[in-house]
C-alpha positions in Angstrom: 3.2 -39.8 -14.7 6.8 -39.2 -15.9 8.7 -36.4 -13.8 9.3 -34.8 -17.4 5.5 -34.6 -17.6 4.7 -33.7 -14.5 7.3 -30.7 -15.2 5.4 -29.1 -18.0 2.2 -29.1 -16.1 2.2 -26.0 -15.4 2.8 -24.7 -18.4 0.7 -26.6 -20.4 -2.2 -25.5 -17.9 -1.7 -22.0 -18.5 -0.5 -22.3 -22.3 -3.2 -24.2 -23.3 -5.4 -21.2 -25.6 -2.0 -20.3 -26.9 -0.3 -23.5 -27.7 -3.1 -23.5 -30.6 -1.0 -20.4 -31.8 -0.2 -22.1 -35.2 -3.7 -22.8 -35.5 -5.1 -19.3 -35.1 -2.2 -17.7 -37.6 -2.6 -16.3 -41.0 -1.3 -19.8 -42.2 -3.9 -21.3 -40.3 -6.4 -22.0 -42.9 -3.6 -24.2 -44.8 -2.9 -25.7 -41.3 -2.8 -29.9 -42.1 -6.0 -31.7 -40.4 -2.9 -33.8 -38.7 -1.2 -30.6 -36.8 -5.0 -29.9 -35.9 -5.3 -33.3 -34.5 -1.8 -32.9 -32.6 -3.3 -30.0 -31.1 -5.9 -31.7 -29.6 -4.4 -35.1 -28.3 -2.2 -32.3 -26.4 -4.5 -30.6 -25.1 -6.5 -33.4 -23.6 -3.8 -35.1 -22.0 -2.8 -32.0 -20.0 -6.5 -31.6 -19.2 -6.5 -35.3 -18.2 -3.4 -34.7 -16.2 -5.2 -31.9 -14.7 -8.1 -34.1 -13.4 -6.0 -36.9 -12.2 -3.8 -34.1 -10.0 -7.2 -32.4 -9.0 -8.6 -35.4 -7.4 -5.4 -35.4 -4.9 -5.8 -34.4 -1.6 -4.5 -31.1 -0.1 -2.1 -29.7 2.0 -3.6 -28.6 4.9 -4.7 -25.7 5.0 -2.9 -24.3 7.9 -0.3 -24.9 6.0 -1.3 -22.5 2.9 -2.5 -19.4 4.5 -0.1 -18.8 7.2 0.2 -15.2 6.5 3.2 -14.0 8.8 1.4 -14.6 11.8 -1.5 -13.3 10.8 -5.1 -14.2 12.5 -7.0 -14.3 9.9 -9.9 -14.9 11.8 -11.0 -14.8 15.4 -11.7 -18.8 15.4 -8.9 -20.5 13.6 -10.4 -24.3 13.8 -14.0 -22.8 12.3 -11.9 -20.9 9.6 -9.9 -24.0 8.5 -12.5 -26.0 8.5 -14.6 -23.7 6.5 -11.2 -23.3 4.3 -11.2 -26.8 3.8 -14.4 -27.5 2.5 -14.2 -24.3 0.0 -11.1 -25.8 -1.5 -13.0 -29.5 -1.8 -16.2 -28.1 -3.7 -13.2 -25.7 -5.5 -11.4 -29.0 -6.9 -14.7 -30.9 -8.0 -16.0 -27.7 -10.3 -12.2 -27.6 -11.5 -12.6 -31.2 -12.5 -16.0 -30.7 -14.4 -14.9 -27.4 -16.0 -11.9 -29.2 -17.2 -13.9 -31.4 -19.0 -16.3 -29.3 -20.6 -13.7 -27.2 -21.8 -11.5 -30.1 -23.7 -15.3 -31.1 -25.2 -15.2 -27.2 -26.1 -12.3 -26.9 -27.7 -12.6 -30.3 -29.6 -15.6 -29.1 -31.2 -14.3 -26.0 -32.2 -11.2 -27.2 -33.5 -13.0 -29.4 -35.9 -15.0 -27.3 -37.0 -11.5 -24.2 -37.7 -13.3 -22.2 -35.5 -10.3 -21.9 -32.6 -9.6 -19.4 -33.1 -8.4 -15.4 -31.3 -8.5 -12.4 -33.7 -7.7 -8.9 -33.3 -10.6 -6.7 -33.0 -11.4 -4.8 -36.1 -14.9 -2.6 -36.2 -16.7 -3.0 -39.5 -19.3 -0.3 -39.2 -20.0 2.9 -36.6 -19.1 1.2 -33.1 -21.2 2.1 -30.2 -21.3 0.7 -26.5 -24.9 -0.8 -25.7 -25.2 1.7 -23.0 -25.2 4.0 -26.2 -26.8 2.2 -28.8 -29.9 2.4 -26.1 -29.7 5.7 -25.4 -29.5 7.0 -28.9 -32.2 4.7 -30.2 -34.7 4.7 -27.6 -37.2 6.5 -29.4 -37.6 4.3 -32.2 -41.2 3.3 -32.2 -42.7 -0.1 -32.5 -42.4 -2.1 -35.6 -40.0 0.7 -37.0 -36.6 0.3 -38.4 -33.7 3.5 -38.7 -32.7 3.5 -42.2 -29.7 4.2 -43.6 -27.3 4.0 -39.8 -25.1 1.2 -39.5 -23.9 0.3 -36.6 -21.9 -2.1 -34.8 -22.3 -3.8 -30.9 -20.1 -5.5 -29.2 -20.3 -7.6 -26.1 -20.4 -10.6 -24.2 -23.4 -13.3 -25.6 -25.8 -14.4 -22.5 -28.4 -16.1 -24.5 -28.8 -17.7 -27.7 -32.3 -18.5 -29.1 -32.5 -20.5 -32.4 -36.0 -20.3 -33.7 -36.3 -22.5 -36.7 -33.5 -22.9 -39.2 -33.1 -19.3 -40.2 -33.9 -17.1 -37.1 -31.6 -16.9 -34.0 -32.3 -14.4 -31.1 -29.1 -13.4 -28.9 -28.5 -11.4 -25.8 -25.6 -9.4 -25.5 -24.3 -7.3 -22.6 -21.4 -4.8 -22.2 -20.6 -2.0 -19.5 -23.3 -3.6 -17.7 -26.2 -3.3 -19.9 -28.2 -5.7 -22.5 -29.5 -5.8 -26.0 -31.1 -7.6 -28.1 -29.6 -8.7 -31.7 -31.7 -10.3 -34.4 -30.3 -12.8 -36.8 -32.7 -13.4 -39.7 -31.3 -15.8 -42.5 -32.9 -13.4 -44.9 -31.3 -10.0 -44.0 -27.7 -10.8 -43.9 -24.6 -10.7 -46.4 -21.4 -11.8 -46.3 -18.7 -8.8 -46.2 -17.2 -7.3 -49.9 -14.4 -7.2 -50.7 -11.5 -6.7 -53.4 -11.7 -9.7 -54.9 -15.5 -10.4 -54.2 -19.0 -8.6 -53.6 -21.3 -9.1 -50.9 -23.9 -12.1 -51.4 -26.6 -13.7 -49.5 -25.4 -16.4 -46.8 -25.7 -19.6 -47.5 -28.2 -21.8 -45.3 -25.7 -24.3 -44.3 -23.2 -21.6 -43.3 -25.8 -19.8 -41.1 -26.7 -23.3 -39.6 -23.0 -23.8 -38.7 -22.5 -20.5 -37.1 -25.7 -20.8 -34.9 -24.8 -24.3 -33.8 -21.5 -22.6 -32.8 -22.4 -20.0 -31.2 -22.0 -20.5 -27.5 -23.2 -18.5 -24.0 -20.4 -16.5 -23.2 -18.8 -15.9 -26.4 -17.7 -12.5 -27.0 -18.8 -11.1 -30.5 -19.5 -8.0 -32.9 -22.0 -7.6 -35.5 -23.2 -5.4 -37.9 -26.8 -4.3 -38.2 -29.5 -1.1 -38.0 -31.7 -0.6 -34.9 -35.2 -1.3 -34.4 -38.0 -2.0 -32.7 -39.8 -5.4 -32.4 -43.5 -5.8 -32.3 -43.2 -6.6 -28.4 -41.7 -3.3 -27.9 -38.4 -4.6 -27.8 -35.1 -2.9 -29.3 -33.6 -4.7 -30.7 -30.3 -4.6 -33.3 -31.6 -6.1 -36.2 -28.0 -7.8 -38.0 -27.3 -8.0 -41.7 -24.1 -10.1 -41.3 -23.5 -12.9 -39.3 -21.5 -12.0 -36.1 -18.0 -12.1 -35.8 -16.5 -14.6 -33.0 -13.5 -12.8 -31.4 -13.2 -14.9 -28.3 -14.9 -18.0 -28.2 -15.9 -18.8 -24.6 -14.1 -22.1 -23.7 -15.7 -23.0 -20.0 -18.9 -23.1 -19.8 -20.8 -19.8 -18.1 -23.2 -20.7 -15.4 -26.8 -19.1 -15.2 -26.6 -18.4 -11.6 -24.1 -19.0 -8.9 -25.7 -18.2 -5.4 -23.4 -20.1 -2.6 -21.2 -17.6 -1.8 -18.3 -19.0 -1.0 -18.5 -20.0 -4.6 -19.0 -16.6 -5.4 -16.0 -15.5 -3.9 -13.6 -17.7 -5.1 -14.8 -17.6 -8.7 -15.3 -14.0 -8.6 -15.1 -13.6 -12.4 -18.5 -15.9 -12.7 -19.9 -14.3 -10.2 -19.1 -11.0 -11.6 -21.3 -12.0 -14.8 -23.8 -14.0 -13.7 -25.3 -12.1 -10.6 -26.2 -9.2 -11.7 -25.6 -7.4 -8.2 -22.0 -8.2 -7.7 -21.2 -6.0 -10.8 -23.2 -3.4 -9.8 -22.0 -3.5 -6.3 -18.7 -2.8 -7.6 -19.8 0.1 -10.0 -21.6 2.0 -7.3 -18.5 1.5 -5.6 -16.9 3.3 -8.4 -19.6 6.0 -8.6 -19.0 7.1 -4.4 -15.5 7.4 -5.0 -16.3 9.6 -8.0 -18.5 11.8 -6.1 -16.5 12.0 -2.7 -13.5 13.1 -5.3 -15.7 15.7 -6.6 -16.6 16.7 -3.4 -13.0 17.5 -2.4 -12.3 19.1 -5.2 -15.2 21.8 -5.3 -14.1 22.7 -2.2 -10.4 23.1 -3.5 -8.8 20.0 -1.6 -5.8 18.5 -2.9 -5.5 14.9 -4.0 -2.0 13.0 -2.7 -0.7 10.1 -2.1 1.4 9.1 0.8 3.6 6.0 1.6 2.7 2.4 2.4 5.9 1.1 3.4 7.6 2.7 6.4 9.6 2.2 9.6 6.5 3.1 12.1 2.8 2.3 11.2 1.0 4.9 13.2 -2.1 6.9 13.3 -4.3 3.9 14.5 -3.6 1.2 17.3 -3.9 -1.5 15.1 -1.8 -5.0 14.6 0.4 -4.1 11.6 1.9 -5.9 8.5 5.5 -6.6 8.7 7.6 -6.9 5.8 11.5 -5.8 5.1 13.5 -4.2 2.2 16.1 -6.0 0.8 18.6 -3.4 0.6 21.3 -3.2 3.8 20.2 -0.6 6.2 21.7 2.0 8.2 24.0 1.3 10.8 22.9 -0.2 13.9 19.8 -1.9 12.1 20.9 -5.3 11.9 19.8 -6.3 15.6 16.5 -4.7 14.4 16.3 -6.4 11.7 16.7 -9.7 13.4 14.3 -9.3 15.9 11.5 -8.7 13.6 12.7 -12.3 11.8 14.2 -10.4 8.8 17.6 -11.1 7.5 20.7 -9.2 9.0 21.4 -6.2 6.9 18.0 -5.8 6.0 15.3 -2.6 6.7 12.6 -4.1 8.9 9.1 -1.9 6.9 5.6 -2.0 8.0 2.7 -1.4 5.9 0.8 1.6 6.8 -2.6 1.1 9.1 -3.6 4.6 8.5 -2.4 7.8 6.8 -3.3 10.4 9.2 0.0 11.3 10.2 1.5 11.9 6.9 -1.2 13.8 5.7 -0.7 15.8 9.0 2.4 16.5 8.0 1.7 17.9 4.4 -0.7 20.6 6.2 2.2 21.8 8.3 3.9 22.2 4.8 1.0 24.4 3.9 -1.0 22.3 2.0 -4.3 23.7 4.3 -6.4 20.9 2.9 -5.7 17.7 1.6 -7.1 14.1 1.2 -6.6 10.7 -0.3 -8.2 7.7 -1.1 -6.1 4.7 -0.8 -5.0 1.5 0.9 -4.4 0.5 4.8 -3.5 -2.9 6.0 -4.2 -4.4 9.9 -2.9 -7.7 10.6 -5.8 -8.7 12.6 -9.5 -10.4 12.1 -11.8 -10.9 9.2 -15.7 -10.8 9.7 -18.6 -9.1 7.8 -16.8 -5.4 8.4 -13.7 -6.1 8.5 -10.9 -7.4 6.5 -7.2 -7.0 6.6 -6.9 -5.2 3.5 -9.3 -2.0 2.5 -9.8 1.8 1.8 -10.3 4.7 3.5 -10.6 8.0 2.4 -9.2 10.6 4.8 -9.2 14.5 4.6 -7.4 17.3 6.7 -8.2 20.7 6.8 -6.8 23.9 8.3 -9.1 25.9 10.5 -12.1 23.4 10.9 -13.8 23.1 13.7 -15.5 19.8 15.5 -19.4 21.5 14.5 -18.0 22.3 10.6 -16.6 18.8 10.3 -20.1 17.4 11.3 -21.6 19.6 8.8 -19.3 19.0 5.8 -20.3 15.0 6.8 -24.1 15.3 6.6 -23.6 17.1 3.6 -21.2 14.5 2.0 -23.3 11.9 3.1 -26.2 13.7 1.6 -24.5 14.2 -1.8 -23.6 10.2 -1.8 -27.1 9.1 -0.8 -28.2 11.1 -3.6 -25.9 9.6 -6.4 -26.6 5.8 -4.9 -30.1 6.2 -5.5 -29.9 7.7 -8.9 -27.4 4.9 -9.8 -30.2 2.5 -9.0 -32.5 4.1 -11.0 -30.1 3.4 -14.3 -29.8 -0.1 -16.0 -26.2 -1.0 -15.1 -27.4 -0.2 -11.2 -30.9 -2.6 -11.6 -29.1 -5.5 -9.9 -28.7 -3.8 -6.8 -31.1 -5.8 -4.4 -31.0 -7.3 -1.0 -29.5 -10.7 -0.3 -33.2 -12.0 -0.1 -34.2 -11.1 -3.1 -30.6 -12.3 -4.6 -31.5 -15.7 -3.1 -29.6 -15.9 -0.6 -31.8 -16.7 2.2 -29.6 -17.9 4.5 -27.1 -14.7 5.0 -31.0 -13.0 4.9 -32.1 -14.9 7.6 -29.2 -14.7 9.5 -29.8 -12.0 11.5 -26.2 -11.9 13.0 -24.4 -8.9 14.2 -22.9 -7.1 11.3 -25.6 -8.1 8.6 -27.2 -4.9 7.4 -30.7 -4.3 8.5 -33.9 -4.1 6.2 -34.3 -0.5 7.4 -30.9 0.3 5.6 -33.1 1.1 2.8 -34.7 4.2 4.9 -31.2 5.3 6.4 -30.2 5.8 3.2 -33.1 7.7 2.6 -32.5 9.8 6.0 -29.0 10.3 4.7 -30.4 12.0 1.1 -32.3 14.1 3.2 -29.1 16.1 4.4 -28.9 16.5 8.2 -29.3 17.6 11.0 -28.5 14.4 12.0 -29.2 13.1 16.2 -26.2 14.3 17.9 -25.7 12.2 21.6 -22.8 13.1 24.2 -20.5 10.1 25.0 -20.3 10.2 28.7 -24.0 11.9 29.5 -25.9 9.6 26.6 -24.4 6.5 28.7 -25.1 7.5 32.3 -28.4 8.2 31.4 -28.7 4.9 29.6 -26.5 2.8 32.9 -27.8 4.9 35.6 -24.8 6.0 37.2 -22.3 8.4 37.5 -18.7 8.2 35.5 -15.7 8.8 38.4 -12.9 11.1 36.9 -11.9 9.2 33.6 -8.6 11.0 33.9 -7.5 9.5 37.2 -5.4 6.3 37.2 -7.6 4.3 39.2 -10.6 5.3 36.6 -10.7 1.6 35.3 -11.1 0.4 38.5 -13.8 2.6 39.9 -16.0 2.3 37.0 -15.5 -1.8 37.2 -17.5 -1.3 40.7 -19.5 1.0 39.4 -20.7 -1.6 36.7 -20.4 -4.8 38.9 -18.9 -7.8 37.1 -21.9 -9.1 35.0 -22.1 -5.3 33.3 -18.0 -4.9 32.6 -15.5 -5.9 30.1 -14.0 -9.4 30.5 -10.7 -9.9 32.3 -7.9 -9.8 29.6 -3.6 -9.6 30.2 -2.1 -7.0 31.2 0.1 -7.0 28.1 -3.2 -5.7 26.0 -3.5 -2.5 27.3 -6.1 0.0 26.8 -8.4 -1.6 29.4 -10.0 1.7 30.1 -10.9 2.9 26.5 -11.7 -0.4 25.5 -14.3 -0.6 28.1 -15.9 2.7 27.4 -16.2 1.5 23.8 -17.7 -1.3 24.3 -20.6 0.1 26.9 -20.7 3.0 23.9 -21.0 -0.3 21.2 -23.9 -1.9 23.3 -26.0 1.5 24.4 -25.4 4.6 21.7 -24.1 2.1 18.6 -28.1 0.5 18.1 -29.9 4.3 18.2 -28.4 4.4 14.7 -30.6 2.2 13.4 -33.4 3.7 11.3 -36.2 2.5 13.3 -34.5 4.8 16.3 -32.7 7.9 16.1 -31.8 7.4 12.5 -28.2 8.4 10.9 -26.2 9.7 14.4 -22.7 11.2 15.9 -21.7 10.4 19.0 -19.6 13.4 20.2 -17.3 14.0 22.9 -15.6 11.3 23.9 -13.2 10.7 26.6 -10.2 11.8 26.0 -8.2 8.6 26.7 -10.3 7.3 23.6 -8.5 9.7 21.2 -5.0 10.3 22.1 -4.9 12.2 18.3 -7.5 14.6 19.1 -7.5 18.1 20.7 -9.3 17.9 24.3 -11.0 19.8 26.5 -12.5 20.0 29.8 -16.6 19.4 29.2 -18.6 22.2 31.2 -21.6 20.0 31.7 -19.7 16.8 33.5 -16.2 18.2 34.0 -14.9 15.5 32.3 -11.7 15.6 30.1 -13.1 15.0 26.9 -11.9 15.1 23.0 -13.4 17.3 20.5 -14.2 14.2 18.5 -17.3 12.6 17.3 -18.3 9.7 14.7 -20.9 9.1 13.1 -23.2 5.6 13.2 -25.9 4.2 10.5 -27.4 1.2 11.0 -25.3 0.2 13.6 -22.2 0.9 12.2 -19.6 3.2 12.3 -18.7 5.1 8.9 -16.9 8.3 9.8 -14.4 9.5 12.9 -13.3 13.0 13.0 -11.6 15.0 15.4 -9.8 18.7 15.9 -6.0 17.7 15.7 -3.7 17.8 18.4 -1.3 20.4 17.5 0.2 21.2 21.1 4.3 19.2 20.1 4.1 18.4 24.2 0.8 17.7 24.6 0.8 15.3 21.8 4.0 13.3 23.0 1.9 13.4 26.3 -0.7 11.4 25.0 1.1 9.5 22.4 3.7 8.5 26.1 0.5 7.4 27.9 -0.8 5.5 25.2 2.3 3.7 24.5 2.3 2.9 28.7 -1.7 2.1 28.4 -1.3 -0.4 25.1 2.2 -2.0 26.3 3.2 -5.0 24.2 1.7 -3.7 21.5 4.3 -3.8 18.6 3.2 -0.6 16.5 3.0 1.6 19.2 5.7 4.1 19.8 6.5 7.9 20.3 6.5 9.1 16.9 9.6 12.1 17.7 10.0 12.3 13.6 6.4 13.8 13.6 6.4 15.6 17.0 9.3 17.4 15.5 7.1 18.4 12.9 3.9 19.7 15.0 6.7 22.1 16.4 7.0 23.5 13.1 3.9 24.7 13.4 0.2 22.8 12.7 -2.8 25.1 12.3 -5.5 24.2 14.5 -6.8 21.4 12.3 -9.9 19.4 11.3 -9.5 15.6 9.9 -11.7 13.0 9.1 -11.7 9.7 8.0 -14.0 6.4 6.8 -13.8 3.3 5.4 -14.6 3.0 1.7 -16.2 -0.4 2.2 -18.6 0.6 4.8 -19.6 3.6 2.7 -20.6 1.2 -0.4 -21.9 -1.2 2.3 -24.7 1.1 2.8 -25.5 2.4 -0.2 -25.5 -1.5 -1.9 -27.4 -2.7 1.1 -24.8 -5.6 0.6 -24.3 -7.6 4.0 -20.5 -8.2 4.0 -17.4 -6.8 3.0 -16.6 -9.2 0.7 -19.3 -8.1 -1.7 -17.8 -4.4 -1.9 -14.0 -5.6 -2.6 -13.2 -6.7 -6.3 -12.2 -10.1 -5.3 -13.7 -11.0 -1.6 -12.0 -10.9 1.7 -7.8 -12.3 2.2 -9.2 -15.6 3.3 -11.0 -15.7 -0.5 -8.2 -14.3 -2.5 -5.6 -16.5 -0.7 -7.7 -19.3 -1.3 -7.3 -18.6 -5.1 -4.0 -20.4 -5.1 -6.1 -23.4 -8.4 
């Protein structure tokens, strides 16, 4: 291959529907068969190109998603491994698509049909969603007189019946049709220079053979209803090719690695991945509605900073271009950036921004939006995701829990109503999807089959099982807590445990020991009550303090422990919601957010925030806030397994393995 050639690869790869440009013009019907044939020797040799270049090995992989230091996974070797052989099974369907599609456009090409016109409606337009609705009561064997229409959509079946009857499927925003193509019922359009006559036999033949799965079309006709019951849009023209479908559309796609990194496919061939997504849609739309009835207001606060804080998380780090202020340039170079340069993380959670609007006297705000934690991926988690976070003045722990049971009420609600509709009937479980191996699994983070009845509990509205942190788990280790507050609390409640019970030795330089303990015994004793087959839906309340160095505290009357007025809540095993009353004390805060910093050393987002102690001594109302993650909200209410199912395009791993 010449280096000229191997220059214009690229560029023929991504050109290649438009380099027929000439073709597809209003000159195009006087377009010489040899310019035609040009065409096509080009495109083959840069799909020929593209199969000799495919069948070359990789990088490695290590190579090609080394994300700033990122872990993208707790086992690297399993991840590239798994990496690896995504990208091999990636380059053989390239290879086979790239052939199909050169057959494709070959015979399109002879036969002038290449081509990509603008859209123009030739009769009353209506979605299929609409067309349905409207025409639903049309009885068997009857036809609506005199109401043209037109559909538009994506073609997922075509059925050619004899020489002069062909039967397609179309779908668009998520729901099908029927159209009916009978020889005998259509017309070519009028115009000025010529009225509208029967279509000829050959040219009906033609179009059918043509006609492809995955085409997108319009077509004219008048609704009705076939003998089996069936509406149906009965065409008297023969539909209009606006985008001929060039690769060829699977009829199922269930590996779902696959899945992932051919999300488009996916999107249209499994029925549940689109409608995954539009639930997804639908929560949003309610939880905004929500808010809003209750006179919240939306905002939107900033991704890039200088201090990520709010969560103890591993941040993103990333650096403006423009010089900074004076004294930054040794920053700057310790966190690798160039001298000159502002050294920026992205955000890992909002809550202290948000914070700081209700000390400006917006009493009660919330936003839906982005956060980004340089750490793990795994069925839950990934590094990049939502959360929905809301603050409000003068709410207390009890009215938080309330407002939650009744969200989570409302959103049950609207999930199961969304299933009930056509564009939500592909909502099933991973068995009946096919996917038996992620259903048989049975690993930790797969969603139970009693998800189905949680969901149920949560339409029900609450009250929901309420356990206390440090009482729930005595009971359930048979012991007594020492003082969590004292600094040898670790230690004692180590012996308490005895080393087969406690948390595994880890540095120094990780901090946190204490909380992170406690949060695991809380992960293997409260955490499984939440299934449905237990308690049900449940908050764990009251944790120790050390746990939430954010949240208000108080000393508990029945253990005389120092606790937080905090509590989340758990379905199925999961956390979905954490909310606290704020810390609004300016000293007591930089008290906690000191000892944290001391607990957590090494850790490189966290830091005495003065910028928004300063603000607390403005003046914060006492304070409610909450917070979830979008993604384990949908999660539920899709009874979908992973994450990767409720994000448009999979998990980082997937999208950075988009890279063919």
């Amino acid at each position: 291959m010449s280096a000229a050639v191997s220059a214009a690869l690229p560029g023929l790869l991504f050109l290649r529907p438009y380099a027929a440009r000439h073709i597809q013009s209003t000159a195009a019907r006087s377009c010489s068969p040899s310019a035609k044939r040009a065409y096509l020797r080009f495109y083959q040799t840069a799909c020929g190109l593209t199969e000799a270049t495919s069948k070359r090995s990789s990088p490695p992989r290590g190579q090609t998603m080394r994300l700033c230091g990122a872990r993208l996974s707790s086992s690297k070797a399993g991840n590239k491994a798994k990496a690896d052989s995504i990208e091999a099974s990636s380059d053989s369907s390239v290879v086979e698509d790239r052939s199909a599609v050169a057959l494709r456009v070959k015979e399109l090409a002879d036969a002038d049909a290449l081509h990509y016109p603008r859209y123009q409606p030739r009769g009353d337009r209506l979605s299929v969603p609409q067309f349905r609705a409207e025409f639903d009561s049309v009885a068997v064997g009857d036809e609506v007189p005199g109401r043209r229409v037109e559909l538009s959509g994506r073609v997922l079946s075509v059925q050619r019946l004899g020489a002069k009857l062909v039967f397609l499927k179309l779908v668009d925003e998520g729901e099908q049709v029927q159209v009916m193509c009978n020889l005998r019922q259509l017309r070519t359009p009028a115009d000025a220079n010529s009225p509208s006559t029967a279509v000829e036999p050959a040219v009906f033949k033609e179009a059918a053979r043509l006609l492809n799965r995955g085409d997108h079309v319009a077509v004219t006709g008048r609704a009705m209803r076939t003998g089996t019951g069936e509406l149906t849009l009965a065409a008297d023209a023969l539909p209009r090719v606006y985008s001929p479908a060039l690769a060829p559309l699977p009829t199922h796609l269930l590996d779902s690695e696959k899945r992932a990194l051919r999300r488009h496919i996916d999107l249209l061939v499994n029925p549940s991945a689109a409608a995954t997504l539009r639930l997804r849609s639908r929560i949003l739309r309610e939880m905004r509605a929500f808010f809003e009835d209750q006179q919240f207001v939306e905002v939107q606060t900033p991704i890039l900073a200088d201090l990520s804080g709010g969560a103890v998380a591993r941040p993103f780090m990333t650096a403006h271009a423009q010089a900074g202020d004076e004294g930054e340039a040794g920053a700057a170079a310790s966190a690798g950036t160039s001298a000159g340069s502002r050294p920026l993380s992205l955000r890992i959670a909002p809550e202290l921004w948000l914070k700081r609007l209700v000390v400006g006297g917006l009493d009660r705000v919330f936003e839906i939006g982005p956060s980004f934690r340089n750490e793990g991926i795994d069925a839950t988690h990934n590094p990049e995701f939502s959360t929905c976070e809301f603050y409000a003045a003068y709410w207390t722990l009890p009215r938080l829990m309330a407002e939650t049971e009744r969200l989570m009420a409302q959103l049950a609600q609207a999930a199961l109503q969304f299933k009930e509709t056509p564009a939500g009937a592909g909502l099933q479980s991973a068995a009946e999807a096919g996917d038996e191996a992620e259903a048989d699994a049975g690993a930790a983070g797969t969603v139970s089959s009693a998800s189905v009845d949680s969901v149920a509990r949560c339409a029900a509205g609450g009250p929901f099982v309420q356990l206390e942190f440090i009482p729930s788990l005595e009971a359930a280790l048979g012991i007594t807590f020492p003082d969590l507050s004292a600094p040898d609390a670790y230690d004692q409640l180590r012996a308490q445990l005895g080393n087969n019970n406690g948390e595994q030795d880890t540095s120094d330089a990780d901090g946190g020991r204490l909380a992170r303990l406690l949060d695991r015994l809380a992960g293997d004793h409260l955490e499984p009550r939440s299934f449905a087959n237990v308690d049900g839906p449940l908050f764990i309340t009251h944790h120790p303090a050390c746990m939430s160095p954010l949240a208000k505290s108080f000393v508990c009357p029945q253990t005389g422990q120092l606790v937080a007025a905090r509590a989340e809540l758990f379905v199925d095993g999961r956390e979905l919601a954490n909310m606290y009353e704020e810390e609004n004390d300016p000293a007591e805060q930089r008290r906690k957010m000191a000892q944290q910093v001391e607990d957590t050393a090494g850790a490189s987002n966290n830091t005495v925030d003065d910028n928004y102690i300063a603000a607390l001594e403005s003046g914060l109302p006492p304070t409610g806030g909450w917070g979830c993650g979008v993604e384990r909200l949908v999660m539920l209410f899709a009874g979908a397994r992973r994450i990767a199912d409720c994000l448009s395009f999979g998990t980082l791993r997937h999208v950075v393995a988009m890279k063919k």
